[in-house]
TIMI-2910 file (N, C-alpha, C, CB; in pm, 1 decimal, decimal comma, always signed):
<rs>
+----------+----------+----------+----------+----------+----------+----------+----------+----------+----------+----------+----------+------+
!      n_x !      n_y !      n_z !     ca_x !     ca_y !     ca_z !      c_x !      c_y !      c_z !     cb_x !     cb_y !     cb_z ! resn !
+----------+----------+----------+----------+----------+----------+----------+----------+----------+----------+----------+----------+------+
!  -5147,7 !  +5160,3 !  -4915,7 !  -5051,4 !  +5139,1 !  -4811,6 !  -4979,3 !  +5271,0 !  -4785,5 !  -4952,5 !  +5026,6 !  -4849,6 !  Unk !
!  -4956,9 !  +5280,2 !  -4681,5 !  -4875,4 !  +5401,9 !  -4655,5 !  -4735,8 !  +5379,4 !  -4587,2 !  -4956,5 !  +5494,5 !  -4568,1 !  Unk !
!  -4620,2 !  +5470,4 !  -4687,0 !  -4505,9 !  +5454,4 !  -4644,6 !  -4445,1 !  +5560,9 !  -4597,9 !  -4443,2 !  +5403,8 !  -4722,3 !  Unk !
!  -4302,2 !  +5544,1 !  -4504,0 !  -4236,5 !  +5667,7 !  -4406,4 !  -4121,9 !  +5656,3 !  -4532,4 !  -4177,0 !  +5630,6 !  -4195,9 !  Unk !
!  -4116,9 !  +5732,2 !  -4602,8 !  -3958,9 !  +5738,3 !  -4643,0 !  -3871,3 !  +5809,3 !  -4569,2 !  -3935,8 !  +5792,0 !  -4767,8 !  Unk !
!  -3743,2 !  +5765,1 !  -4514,9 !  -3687,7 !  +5778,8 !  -4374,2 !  -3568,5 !  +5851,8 !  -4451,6 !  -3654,5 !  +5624,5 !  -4266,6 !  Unk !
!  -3478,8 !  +5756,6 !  -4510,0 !  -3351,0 !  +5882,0 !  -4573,8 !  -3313,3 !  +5814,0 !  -4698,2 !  -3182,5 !  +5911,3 !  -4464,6 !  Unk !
!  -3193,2 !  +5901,4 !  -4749,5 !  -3144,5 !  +5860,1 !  -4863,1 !  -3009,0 !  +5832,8 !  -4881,0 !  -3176,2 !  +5936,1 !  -4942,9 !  Unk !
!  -2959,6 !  +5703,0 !  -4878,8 !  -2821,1 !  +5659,3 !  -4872,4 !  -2728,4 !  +5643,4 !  -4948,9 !  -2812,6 !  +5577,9 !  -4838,1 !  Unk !
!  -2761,4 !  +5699,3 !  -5031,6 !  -2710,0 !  +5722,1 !  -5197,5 !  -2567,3 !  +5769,8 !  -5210,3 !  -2802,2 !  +5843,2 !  -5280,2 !  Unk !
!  -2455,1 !  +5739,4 !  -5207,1 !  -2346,9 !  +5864,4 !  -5250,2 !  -2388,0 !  +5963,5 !  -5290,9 !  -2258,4 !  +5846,0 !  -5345,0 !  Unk !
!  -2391,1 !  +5969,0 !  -5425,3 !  -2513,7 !  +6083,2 !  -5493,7 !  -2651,0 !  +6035,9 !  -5532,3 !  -2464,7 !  +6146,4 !  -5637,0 !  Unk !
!  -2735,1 !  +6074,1 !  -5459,4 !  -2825,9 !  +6079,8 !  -5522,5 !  -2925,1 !  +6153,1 !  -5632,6 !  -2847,3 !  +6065,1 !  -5463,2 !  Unk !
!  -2995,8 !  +6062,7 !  -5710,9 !  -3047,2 !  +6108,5 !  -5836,4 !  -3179,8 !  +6192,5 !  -5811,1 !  -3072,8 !  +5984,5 !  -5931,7 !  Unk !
!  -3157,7 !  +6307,1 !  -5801,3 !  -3254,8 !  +6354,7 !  -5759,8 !  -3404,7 !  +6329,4 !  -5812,1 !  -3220,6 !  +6461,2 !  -5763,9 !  Unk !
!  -3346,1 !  +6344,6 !  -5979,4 !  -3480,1 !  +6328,4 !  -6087,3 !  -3529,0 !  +6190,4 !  -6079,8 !  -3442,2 !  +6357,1 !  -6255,8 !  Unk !
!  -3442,7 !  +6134,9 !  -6052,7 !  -3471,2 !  +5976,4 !  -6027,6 !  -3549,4 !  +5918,0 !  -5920,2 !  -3354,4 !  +5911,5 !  -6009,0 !  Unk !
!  -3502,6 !  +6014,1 !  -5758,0 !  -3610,9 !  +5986,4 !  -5674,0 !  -3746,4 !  +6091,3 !  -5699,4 !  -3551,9 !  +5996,4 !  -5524,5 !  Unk !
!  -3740,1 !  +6118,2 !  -5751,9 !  -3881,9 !  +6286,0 !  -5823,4 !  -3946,5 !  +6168,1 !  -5856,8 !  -3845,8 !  +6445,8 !  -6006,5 !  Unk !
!  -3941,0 !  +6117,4 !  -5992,6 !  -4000,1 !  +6052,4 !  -6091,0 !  -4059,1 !  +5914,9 !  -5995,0 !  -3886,6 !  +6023,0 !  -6223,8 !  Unk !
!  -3978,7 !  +5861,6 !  -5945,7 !  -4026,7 !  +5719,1 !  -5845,6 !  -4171,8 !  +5742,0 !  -5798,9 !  -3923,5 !  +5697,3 !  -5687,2 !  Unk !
!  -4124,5 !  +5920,0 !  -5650,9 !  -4268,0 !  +5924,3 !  -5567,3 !  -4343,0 !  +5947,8 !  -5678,2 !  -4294,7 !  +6043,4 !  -5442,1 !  Unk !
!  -4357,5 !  +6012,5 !  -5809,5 !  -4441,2 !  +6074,2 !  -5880,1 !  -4518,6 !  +5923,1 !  -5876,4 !  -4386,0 !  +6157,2 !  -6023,7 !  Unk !
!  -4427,5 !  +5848,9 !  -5919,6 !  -4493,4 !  +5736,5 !  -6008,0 !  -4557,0 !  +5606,1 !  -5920,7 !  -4372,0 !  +5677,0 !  -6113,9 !  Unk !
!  -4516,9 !  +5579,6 !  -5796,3 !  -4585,0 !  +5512,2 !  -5737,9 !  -4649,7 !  +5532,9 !  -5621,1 !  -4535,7 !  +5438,3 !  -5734,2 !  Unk !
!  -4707,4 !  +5666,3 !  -5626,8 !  -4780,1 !  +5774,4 !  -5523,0 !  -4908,2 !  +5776,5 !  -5562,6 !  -4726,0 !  +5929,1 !  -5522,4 !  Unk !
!  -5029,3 !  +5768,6 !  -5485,2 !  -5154,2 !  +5849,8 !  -5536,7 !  -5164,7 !  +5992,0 !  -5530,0 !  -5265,3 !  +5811,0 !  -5471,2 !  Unk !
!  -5198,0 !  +6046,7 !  -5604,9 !  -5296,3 !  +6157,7 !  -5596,4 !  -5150,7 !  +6287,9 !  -5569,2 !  -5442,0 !  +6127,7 !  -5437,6 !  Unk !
!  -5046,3 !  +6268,1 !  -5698,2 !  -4896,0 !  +6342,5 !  -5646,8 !  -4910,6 !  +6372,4 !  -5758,1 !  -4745,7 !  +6275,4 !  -5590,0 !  Unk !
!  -4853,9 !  +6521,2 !  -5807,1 !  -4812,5 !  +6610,0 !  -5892,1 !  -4641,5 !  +6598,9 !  -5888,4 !  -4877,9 !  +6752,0 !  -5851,0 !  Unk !
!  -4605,0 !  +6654,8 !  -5977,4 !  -4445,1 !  +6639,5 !  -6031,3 !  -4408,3 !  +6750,4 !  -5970,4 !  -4403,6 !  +6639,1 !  -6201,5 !  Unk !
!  -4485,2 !  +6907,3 !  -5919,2 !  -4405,9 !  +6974,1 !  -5823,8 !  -4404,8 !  +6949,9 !  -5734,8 !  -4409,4 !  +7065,6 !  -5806,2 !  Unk !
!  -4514,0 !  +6835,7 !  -5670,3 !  -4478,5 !  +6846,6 !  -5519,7 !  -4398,3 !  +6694,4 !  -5492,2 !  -4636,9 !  +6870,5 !  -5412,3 !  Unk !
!  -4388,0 !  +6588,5 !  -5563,2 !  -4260,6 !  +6529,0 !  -5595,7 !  -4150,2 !  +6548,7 !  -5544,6 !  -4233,8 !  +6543,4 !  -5694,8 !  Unk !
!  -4104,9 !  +6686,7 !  -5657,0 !  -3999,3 !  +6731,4 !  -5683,2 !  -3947,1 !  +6774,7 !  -5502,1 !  -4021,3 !  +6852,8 !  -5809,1 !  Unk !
!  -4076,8 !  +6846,6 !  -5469,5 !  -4063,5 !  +6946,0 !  -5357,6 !  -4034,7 !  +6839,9 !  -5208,9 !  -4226,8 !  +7052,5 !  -5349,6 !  Unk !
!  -4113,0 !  +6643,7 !  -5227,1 !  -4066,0 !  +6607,9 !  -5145,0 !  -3963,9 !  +6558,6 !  -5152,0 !  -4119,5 !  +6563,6 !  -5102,3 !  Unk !
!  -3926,8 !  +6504,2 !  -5236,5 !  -3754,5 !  +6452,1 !  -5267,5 !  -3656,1 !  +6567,0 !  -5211,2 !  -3713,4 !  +6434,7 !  -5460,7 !  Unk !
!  -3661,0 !  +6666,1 !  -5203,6 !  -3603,8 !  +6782,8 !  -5168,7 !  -3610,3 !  +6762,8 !  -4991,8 !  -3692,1 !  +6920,2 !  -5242,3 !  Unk !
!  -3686,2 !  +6727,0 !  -4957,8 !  -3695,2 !  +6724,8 !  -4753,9 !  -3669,2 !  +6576,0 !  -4788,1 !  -3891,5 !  +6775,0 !  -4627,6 !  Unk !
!  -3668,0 !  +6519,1 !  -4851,6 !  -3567,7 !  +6340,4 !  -4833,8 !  -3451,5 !  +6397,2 !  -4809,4 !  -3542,2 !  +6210,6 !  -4991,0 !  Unk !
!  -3409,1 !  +6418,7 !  -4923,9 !  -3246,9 !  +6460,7 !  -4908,4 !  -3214,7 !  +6522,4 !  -4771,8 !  -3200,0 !  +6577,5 !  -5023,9 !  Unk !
!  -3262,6 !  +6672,0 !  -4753,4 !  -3237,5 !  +6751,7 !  -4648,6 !  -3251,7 !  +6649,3 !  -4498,1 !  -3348,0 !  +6883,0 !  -4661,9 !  Unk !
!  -3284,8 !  +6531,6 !  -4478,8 !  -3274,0 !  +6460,5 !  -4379,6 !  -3454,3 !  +6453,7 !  -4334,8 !  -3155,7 !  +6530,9 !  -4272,5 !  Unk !
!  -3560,1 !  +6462,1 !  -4381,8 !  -3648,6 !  +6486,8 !  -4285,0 !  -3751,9 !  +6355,4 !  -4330,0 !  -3710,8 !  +6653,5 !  -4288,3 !  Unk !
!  -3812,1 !  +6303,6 !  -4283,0 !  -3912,6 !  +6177,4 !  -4329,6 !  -4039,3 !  +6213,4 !  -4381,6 !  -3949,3 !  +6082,3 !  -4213,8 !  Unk !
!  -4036,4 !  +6199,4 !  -4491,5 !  -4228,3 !  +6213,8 !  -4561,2 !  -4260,5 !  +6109,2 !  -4554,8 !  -4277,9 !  +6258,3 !  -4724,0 !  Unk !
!  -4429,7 !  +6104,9 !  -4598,5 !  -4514,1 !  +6009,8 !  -4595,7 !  -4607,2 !  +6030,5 !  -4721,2 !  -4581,0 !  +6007,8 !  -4464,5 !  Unk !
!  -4544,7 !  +5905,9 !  -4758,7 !  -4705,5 !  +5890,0 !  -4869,6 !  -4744,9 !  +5784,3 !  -4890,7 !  -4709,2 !  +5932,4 !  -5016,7 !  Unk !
!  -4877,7 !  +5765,3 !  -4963,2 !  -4974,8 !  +5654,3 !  -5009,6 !  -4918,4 !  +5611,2 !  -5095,9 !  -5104,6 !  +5678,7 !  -5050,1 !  Unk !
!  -4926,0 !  +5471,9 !  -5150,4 !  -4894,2 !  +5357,7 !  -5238,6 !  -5032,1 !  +5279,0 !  -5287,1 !  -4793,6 !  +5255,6 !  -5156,1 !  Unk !
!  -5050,8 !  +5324,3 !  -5384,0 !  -5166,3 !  +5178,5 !  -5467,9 !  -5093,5 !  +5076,3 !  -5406,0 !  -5168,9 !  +5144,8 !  -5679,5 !  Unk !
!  -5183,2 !  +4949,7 !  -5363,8 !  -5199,9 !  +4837,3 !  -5373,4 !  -5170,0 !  +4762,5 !  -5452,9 !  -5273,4 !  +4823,3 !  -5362,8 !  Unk !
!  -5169,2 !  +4798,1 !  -5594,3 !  -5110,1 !  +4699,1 !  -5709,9 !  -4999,6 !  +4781,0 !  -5732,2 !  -5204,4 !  +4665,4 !  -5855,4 !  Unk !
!  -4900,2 !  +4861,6 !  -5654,8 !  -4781,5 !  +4970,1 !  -5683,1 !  -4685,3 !  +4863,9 !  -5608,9 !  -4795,4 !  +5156,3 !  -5605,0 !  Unk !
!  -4764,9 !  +4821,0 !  -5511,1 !  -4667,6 !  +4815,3 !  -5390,9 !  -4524,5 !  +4713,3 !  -5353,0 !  -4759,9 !  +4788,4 !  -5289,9 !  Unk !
!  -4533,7 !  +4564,1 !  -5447,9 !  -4409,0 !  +4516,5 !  -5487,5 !  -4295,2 !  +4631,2 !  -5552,0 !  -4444,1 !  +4406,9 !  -5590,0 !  Unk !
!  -4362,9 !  +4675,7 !  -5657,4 !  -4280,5 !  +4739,5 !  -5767,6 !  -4218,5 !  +4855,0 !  -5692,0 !  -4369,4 !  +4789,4 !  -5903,4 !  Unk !
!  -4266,7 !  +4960,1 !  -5630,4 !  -4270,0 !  +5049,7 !  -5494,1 !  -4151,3 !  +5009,1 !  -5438,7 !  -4397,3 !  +5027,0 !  -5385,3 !  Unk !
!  -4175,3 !  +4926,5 !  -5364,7 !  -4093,1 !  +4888,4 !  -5252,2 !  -3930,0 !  +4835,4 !  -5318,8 !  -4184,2 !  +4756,7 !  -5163,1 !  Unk !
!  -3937,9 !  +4763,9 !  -5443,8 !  -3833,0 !  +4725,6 !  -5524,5 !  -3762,2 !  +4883,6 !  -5587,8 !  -3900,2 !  +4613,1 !  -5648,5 !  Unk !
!  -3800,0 !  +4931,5 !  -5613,7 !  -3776,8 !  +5096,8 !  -5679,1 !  -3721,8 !  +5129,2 !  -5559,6 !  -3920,8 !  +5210,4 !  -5732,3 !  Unk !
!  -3786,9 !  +5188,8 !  -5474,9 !  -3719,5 !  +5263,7 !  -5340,0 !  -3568,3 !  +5197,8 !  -5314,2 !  -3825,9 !  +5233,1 !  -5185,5 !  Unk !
!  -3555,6 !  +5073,1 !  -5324,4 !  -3509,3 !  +5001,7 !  -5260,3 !  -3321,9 !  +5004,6 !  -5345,8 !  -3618,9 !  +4866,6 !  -5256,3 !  Unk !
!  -3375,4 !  +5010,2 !  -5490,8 !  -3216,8 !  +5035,7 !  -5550,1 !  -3191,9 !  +5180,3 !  -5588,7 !  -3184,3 !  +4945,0 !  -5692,9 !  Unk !
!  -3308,3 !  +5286,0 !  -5534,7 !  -3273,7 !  +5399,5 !  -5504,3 !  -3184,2 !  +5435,5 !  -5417,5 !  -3353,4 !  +5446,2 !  -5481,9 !  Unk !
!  -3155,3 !  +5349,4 !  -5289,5 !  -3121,5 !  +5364,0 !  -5168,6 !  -3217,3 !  +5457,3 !  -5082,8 !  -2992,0 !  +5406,2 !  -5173,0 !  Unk !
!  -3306,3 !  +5432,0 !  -5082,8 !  -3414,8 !  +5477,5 !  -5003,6 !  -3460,5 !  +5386,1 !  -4904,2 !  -3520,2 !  +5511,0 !  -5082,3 !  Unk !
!  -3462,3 !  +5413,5 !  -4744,9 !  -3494,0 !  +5348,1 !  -4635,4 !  -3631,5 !  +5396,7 !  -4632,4 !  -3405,4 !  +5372,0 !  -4513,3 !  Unk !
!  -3730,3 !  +5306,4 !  -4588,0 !  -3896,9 !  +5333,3 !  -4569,3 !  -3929,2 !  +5238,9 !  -4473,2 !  -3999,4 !  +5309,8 !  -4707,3 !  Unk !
!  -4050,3 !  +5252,1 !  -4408,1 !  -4140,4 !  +5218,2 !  -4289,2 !  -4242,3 !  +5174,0 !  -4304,0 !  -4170,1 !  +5301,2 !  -4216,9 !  Unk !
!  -4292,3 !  +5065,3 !  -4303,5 !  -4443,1 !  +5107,3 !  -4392,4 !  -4521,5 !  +5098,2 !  -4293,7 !  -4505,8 !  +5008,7 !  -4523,4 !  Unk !
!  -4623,8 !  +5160,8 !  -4234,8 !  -4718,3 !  +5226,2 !  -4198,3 !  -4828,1 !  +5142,1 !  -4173,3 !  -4740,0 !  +5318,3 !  -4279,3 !  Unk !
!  -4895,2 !  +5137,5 !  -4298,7 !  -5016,5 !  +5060,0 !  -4292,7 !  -5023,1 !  +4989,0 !  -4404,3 !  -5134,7 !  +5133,5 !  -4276,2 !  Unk !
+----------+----------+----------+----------+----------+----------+----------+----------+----------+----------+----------+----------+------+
</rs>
């Protein structure tokens, strides 16, 4: 499935906390480039990534008490 992560509504947000999330319910994502999209979340801009199929409850629940707004795609 593919999702728009749109912004981050967090008072503060956890940075390492949204890192570790995309790491973890992303295909085919490394921990620098993670790191590197959580970084254009914050800054205001929308990424896109893939979600396993068996990710995608757990995904969507994670994002979700992150304060992370998403789109899903496909």
């Amino acid at each position: 499935m593919q999702l728009n992560l749109v912004s981050c509504d967090a008072h503060r947000p956890d940075k390492r906390a949204i890192s570790k999330c995309i790491l973890e319910i992303s295909s085919n994502m490394n921990p620098s480039l993670a790191y590197e999209l959580t970084e254009i979340l914050l800054e205001g801009d929308v990424i896109d990534i893939e979600v396993e199929d068996k990710n995608t409850g757990s995904a969507l629940r994670t994002l979700r008490k992150l304060s992370i707004d998403y789109e899903i795609i496909d």
